[in-house]
DOZAKOL-155484 format. One record per residue (C-alpha): residue number from 0; x, y, z. Coordinates in nm, 3 decimals. Layout:
! DOZAKOL-155484
> NUM | X | Y | Z
...
END
This chain:
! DOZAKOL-155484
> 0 | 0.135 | -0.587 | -2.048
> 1 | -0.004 | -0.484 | -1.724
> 2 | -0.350 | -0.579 | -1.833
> 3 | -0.325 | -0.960 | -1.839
> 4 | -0.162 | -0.980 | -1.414
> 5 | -0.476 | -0.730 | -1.310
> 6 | -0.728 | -0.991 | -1.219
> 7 | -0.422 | -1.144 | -1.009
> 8 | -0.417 | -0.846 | -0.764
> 9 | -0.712 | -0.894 | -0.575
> 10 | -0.533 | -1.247 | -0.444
> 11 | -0.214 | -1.003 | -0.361
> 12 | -0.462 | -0.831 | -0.131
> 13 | -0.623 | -1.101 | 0.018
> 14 | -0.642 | -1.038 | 0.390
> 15 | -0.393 | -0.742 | 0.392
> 16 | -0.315 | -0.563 | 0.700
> 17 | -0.148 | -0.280 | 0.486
> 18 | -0.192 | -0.141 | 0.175
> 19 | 0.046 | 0.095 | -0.026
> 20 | -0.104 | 0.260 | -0.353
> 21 | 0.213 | 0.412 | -0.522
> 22 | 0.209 | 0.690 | -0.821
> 23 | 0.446 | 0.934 | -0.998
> 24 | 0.421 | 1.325 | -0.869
> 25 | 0.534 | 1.439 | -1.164
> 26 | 0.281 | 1.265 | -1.379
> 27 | -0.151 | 1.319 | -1.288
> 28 | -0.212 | 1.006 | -1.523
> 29 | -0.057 | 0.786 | -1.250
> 30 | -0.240 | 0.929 | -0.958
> 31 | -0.598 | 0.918 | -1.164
> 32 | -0.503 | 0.499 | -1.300
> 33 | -0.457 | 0.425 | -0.884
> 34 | -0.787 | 0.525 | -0.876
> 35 | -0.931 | 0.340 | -1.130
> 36 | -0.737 | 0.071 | -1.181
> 37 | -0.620 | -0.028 | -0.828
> 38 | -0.865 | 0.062 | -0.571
> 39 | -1.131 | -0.204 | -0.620
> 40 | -0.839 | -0.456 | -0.574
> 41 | -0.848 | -0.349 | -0.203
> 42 | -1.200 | -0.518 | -0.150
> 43 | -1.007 | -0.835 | -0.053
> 44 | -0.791 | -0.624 | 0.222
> 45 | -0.872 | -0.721 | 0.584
> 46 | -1.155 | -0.475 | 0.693
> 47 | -0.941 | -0.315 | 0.920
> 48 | -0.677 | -0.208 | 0.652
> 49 | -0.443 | 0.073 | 0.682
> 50 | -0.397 | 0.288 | 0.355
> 51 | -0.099 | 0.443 | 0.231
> 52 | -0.082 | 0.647 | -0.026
> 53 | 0.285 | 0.696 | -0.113
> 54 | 0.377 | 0.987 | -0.440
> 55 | 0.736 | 0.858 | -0.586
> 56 | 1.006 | 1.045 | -0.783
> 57 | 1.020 | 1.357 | -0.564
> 58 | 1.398 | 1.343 | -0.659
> 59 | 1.251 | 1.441 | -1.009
> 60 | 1.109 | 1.714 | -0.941
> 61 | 1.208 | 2.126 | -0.973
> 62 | 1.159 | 2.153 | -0.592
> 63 | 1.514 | 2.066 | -0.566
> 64 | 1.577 | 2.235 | -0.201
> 65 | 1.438 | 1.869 | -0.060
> 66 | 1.424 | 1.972 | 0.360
> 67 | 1.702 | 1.769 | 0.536
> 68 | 1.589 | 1.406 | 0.650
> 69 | 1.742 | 1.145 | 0.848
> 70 | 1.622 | 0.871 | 0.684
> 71 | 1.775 | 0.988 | 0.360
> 72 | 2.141 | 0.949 | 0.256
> 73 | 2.257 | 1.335 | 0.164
> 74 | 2.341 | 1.351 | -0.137
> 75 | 2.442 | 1.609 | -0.372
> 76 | 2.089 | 1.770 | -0.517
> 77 | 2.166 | 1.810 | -0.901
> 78 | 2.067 | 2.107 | -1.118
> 79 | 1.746 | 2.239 | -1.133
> 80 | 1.754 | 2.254 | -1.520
> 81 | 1.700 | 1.883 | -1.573
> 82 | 1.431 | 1.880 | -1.334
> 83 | 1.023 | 1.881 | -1.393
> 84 | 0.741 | 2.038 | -1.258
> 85 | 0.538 | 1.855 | -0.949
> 86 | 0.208 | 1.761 | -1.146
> 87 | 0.053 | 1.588 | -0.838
> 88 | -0.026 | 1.814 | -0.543
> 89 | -0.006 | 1.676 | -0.157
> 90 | -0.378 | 1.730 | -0.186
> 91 | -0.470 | 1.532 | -0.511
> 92 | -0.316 | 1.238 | -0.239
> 93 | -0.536 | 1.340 | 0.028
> 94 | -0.803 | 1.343 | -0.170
> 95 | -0.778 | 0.996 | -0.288
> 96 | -0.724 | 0.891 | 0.061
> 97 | -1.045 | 1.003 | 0.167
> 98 | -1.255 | 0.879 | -0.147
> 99 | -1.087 | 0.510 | -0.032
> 100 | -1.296 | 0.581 | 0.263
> 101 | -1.563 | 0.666 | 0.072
> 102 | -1.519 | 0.349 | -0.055
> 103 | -1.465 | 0.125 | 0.195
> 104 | -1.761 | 0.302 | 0.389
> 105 | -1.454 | 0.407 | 0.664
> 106 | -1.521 | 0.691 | 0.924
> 107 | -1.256 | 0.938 | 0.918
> 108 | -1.303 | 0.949 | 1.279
> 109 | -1.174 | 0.538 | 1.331
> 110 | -0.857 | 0.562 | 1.085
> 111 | -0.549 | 0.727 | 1.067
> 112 | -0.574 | 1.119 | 0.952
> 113 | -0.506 | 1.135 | 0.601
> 114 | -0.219 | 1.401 | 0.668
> 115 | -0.065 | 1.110 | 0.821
> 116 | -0.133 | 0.852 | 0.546
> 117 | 0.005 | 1.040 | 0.228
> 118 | 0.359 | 1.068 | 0.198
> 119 | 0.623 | 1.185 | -0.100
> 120 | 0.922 | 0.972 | -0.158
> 121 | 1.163 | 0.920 | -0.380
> 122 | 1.272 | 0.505 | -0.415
> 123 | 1.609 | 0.663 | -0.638
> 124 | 1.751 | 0.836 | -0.316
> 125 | 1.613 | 0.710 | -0.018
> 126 | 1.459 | 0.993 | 0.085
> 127 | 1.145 | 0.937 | 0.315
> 128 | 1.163 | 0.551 | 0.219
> 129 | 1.227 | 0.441 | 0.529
> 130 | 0.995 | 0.699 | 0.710
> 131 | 0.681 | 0.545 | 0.514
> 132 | 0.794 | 0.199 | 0.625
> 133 | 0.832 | 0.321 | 0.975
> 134 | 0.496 | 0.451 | 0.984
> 135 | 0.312 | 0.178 | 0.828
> 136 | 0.471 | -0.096 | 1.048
> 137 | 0.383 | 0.102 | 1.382
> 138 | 0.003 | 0.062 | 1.255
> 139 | 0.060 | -0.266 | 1.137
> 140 | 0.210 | -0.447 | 1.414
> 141 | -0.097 | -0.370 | 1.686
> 142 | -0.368 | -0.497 | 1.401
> 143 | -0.204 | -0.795 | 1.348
> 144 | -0.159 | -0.900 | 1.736
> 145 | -0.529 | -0.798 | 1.758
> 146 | -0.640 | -1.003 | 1.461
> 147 | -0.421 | -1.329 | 1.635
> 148 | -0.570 | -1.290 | 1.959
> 149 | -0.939 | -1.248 | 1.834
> 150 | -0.967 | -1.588 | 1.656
> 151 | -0.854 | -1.861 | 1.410
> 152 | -0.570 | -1.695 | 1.068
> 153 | -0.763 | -1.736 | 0.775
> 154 | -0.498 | -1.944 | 0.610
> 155 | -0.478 | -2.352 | 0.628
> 156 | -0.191 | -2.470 | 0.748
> 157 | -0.057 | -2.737 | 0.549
> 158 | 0.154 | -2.915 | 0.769
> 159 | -0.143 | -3.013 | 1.021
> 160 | -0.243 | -3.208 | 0.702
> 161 | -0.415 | -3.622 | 0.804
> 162 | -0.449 | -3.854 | 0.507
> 163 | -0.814 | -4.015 | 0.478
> 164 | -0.783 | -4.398 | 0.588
> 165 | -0.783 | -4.611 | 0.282
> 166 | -1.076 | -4.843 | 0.301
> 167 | -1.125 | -5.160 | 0.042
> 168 | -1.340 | -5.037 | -0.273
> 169 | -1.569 | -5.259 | -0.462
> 170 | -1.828 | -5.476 | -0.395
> 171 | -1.659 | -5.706 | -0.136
> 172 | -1.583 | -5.471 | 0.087
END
């Protein structure tokens, strides 16, 4: 099903300030489809685009002693037995962060470290949800004042719309 909405993606990106390329950590598949499905959908991202790339599901995982976090709700962690094993490392993310570098022909030196970029999550509890978000926004905020100040959005604004005056057609005119 996913197949026939891919070609919409690239208008998703159009212009982006911020992009967040999510997979599972407990599954390699997802982390090596963000590659190759999802990347070249980034070429329509502002040039000055910050990349996220966000592992979800950590709640899933047999690493059940998550460290405490203030942007999580504590919950009760549940048994390790029903848990699975972490198939996507920390860096297998920072890896892909610096091949979208690669891609987008990005020095290391001019973004954000990729350290800073890759973050584990998990949607189900909360837990680093709102760190990510956080983060993100703080990077955001400054590109998009810069992009405002340095010229004309790249949208049309349809409510500075003028109707063409009618003129008589025909050969009277």
């Amino acid at each position: 099903g996913r197949e026939q909405f891919h070609g919409l993606g690239s208008m998703y990106c159009r212009g982006a300030a911020a992009v967040i390329l999510t997979y599972d950590v407990n599954s390699l598949q997802s982390l090596t489809e963000l590659e190759e499905r999802f990347l070249a959908l980034t070429d329509s991202a502002s040039a000055d685009c910050i990349f996220a790339i966000v592992g979800n599901k950590v709640d899933l995982t047999d690493e059940c002693a998550l460290p405490p976090d203030e942007n999580r709700p504590e919950k009760p962690v549940a048994s390790c037995g029903s848990k699975v094993r972490k198939q996507v490392r920390t860096e297998d993310a920072i890896a892909l962060y610096k091949k979208i570098l690669k891609y987008k022909m990005l020095d290391e030196k001019d973004v954000p470290a990729a350290e800073k970029m890759c973050f584990e999550t998990s949607a189900k509890t909360g837990y680093k949800v709102d760190y990510l978000f956080e983060t993100v926004f703080e990077m955001v905020v400054p590109i998009i004042v810069r992009q405002k100040a340095e010229g004309p959005p790249q949208t049309v604004d349809i409510t500075d719309y003028k109707p063409a005056k009618r003129t008589k057609s025909g050969c009277c005119a």
